[in-house]
N, C-alpha and C positions, 0 to 999 in steps of 0.2 A: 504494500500500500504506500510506503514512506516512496519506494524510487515510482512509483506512478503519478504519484501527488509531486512529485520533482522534476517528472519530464514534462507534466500537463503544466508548469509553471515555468519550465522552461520554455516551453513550446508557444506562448502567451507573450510569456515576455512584458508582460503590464508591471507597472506601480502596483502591489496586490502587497499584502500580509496574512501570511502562513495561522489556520489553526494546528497547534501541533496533536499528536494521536491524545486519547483519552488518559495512557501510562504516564505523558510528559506533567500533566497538570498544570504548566504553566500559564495558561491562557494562552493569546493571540502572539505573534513575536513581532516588535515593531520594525520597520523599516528604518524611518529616520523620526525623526524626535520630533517634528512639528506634528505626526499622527499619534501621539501618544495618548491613549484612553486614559478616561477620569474613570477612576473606580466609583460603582456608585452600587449604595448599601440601603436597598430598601423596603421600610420592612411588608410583608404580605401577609395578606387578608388573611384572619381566621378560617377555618375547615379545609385549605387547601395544600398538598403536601407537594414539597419542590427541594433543592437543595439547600437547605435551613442550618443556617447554624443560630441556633440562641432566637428565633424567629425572625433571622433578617434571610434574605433574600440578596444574591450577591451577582450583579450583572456588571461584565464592563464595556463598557460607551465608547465606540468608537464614531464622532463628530464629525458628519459631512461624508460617513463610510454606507455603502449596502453591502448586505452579507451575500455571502456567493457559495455555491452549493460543489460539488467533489471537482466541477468538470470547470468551473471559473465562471462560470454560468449565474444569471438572475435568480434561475429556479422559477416555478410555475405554482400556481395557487391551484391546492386541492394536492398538489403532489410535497413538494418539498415546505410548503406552509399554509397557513390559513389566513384569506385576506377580511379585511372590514375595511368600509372608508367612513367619513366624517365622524371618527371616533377621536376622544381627547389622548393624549400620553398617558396620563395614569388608567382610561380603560384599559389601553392595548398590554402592557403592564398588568395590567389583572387578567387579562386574559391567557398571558402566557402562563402567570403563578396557576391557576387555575388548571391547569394541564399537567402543575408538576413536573414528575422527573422529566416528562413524554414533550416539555418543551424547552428547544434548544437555543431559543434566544426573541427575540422579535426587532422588527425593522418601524421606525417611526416619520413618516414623514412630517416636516414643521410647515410646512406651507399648503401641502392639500391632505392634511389631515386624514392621509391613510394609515394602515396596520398590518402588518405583517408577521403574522405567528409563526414562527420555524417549529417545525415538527421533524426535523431530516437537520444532521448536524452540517453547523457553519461551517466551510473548511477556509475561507479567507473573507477578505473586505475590498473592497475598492472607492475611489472617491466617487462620492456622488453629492453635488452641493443639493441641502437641504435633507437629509436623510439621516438618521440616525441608527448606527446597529451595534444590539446589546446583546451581549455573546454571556450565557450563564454558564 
């Protein structure tokens, strides 16, 4: 998987940042320091089970990035995530808490108020002004 995710990023050749496998744990690897994510620690809803410590909810923010799927790709609603539009950030935010372990991050648009549920893990980011993606 690592030398396929290496040649399909070779083969790209984009501005992109690598998720590493699920063993590395370090989250996202930055490229250069102006894309550097705000960690952001927020806590979630009652009844709902996600990766919790102490009842926060731990997502990091990558500003003006969309998440991108194995192949470097958008990904497609219904397959790689679930879409809403005219929803606020802290619904779309509850909606991925809501889905727990089974969601892998969501996309926020700040200008047309779209949502983006990842249910198919992130494997990178790309710039996209206005876009917000939050890799748990």
């Amino acid at each position: 998987l690592a030398f396929a995710r290496a040649t399909i990023v070779d083969f790209l050749e984009v501005d992109t940042e690598e998720v590493p496998d699920d063993t590395e744990g370090a989250g996202l690897r930055h490229v250069d320091d102006e894309s550097s994510p705000e960690e952001t620690n927020q806590k979630q809803e009652a009844g709902g089970e996600s990766n919790m410590l102490r009842g926060y909810t731990y997502y990091r923010k990558y500003s003006n990035k969309g998440c991108r799927n194995s192949y470097g790709g958008k990904g497609s609603s219904g397959n790689e995530f679930d879409l809403y539009y005219h929803i606020s950030s802290s619904s779309c935010k509850s909606k991925c808490d809501h889905l727990g372990h089974r969601c892998c991050g969501y996309v926020y648009g700040r200008y047309n108020k779209k949502c983006e549920v990842w249910k198919k893990p992130i494997y990178k980011v790309d710039y996209v002004h206005g876009l917000d993606c939050y890799v748990s």
